[in-house]
C-alpha positions as CSV (number, residue, x, y, z in Angstrom):
1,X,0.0,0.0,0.0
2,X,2.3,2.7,1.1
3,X,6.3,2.5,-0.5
4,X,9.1,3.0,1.5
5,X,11.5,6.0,1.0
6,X,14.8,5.0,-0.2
7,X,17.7,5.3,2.4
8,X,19.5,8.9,2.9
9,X,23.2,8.1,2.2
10,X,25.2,8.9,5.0
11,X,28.1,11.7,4.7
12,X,31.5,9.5,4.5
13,X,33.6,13.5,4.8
14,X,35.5,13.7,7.7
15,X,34.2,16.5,10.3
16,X,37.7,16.7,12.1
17,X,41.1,14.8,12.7
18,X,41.3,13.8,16.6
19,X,44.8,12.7,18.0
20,X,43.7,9.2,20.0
21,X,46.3,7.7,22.1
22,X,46.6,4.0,22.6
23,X,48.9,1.3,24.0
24,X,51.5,-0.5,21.5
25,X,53.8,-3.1,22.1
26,X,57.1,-2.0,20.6
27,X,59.2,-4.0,22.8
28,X,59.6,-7.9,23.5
29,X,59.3,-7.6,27.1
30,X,55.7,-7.9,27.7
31,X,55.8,-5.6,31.1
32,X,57.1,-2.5,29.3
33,X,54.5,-1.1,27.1
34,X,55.3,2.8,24.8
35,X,51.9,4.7,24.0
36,X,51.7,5.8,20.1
37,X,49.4,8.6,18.8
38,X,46.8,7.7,16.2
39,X,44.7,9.6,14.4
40,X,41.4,9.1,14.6
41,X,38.4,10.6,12.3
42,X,35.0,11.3,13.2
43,X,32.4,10.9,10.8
44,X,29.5,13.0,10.7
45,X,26.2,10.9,9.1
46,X,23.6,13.7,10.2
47,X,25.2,16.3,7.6
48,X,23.0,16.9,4.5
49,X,25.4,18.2,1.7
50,X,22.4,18.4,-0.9
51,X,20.8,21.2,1.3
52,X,24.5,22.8,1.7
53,X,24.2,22.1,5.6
54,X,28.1,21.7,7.4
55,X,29.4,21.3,10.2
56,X,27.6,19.1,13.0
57,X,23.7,18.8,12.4
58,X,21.5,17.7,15.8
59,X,18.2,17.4,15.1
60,X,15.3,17.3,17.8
61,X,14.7,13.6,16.9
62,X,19.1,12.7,17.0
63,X,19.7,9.6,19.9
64,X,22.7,10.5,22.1
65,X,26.1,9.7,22.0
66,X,26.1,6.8,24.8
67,X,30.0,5.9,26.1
68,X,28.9,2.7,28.0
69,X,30.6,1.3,31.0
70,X,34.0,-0.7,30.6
71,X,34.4,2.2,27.8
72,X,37.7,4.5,28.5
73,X,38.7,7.7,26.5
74,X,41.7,9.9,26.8
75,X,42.3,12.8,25.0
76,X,39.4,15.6,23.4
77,X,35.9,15.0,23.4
78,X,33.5,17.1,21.4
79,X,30.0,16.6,20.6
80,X,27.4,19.4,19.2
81,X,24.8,16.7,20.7
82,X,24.7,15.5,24.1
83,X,26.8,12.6,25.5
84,X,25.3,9.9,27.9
85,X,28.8,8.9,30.1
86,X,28.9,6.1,32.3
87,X,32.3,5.4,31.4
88,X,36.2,7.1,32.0
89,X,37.0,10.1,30.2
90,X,40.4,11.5,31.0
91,X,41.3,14.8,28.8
92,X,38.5,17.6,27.6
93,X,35.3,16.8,26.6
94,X,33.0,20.0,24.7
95,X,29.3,19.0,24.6
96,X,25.8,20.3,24.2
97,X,24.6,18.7,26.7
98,X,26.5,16.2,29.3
99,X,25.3,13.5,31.8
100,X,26.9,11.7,33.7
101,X,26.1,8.6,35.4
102,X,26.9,7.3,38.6
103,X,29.3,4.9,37.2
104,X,30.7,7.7,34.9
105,X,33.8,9.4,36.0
106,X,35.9,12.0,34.4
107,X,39.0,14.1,34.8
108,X,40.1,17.1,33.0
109,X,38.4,20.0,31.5
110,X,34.0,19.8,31.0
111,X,32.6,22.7,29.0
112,X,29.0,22.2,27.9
113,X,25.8,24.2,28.5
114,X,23.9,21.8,30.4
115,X,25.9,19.3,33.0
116,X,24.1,16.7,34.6
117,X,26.8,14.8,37.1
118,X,25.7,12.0,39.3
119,X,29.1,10.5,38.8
120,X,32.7,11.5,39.9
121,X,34.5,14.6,38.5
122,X,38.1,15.8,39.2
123,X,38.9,19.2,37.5
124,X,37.5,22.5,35.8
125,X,34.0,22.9,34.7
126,X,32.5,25.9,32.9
127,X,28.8,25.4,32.0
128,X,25.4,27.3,31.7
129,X,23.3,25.1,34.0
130,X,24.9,22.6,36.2
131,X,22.9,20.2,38.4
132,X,24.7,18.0,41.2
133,X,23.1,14.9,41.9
134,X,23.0,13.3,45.3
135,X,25.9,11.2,44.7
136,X,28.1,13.0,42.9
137,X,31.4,13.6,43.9
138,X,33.5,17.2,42.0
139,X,36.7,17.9,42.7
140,X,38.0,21.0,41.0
141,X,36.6,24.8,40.2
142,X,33.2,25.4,38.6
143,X,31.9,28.0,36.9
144,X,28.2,28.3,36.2
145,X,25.1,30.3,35.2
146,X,22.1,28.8,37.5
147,X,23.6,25.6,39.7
148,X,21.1,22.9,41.7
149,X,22.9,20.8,44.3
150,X,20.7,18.1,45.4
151,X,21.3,17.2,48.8
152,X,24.4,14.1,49.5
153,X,26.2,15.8,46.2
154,X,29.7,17.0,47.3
155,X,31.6,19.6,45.8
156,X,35.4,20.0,46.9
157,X,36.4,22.8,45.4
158,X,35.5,26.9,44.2
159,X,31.8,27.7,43.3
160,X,31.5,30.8,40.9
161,X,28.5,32.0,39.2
162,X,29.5,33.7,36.0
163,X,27.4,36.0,33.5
């Protein structure tokens, strides 16, 4: 009765060249390990060239970017979506929209304009609105534009409300 659309081909162009670091065995010795720098290369399928969009597209219906437990990242992080983390992220992570879990944790710089954390966090965040959960643990300064602490979250660390 009713035909199906064909398939919107995904963009294959790269959106940006990311520097990923991973453990290589360059030596016989199996206890001695060097770490090698990769490059690793995001691929944007949301893009629609034919309607001269660029850059990264999020639409209202676009899933999140989930980094699932047993999942660890070092290095920079950026999303124009929001993230889902209930993983480790060591290094800088640029979102949307961030939240993360209680299993999540993460050290290093957070910038995003929403920041959700029930998890652990260990350095700078700069956000718009940043809502502690009741077992989330930050160490480091924040820097915010409205903030809601729910009660058990602990902060270690400067407070300051920015414009």
């Amino acid at each position: 009765m009713f035909q199906k659309k064909p398939p919107t081909p995904l963009n294959t162009q790269p959106v940006q060249d990311l520097p990923v670091k991973f453990p290589m065995s360059t030596n016989p010795t199996p206890s001695i390990k060097t770490t090698e720098t990769a490059v690793a290369t995001i691929v944007d399928p949301f893009v629609n060239e034919s309607r001269g969009e660029t850059g990264l597209a999020v639409s209202p219906s676009s899933k999140p970017s989930i980094l699932s437990h047993g999942f660890e990242f070092e290095g920079i992080l950026k999303s124009e979506g929001v993230l889902n983390i209930s993983s480790r992220i060591i290094g800088k992570v640029y979102a949307k929209s961030i939240f993360l879990d209680v299993d999540g944790e993460m050290d290093g710089e957070i910038e995003s304009e929403i920041l959700t954390v029930k998890g652990k966090i260990s350095g700078e965040i700069r956000c718009h609105d940043l809502t502690i959960g009741p077992k989330a643990v930050i160490s480091g300064n924040c820097y915010y534009r409205t903030i809601n602490i729910q009660r058990g979250g602990k902060v270690f660390g400067k407070l300051s409300k920015v414009d």
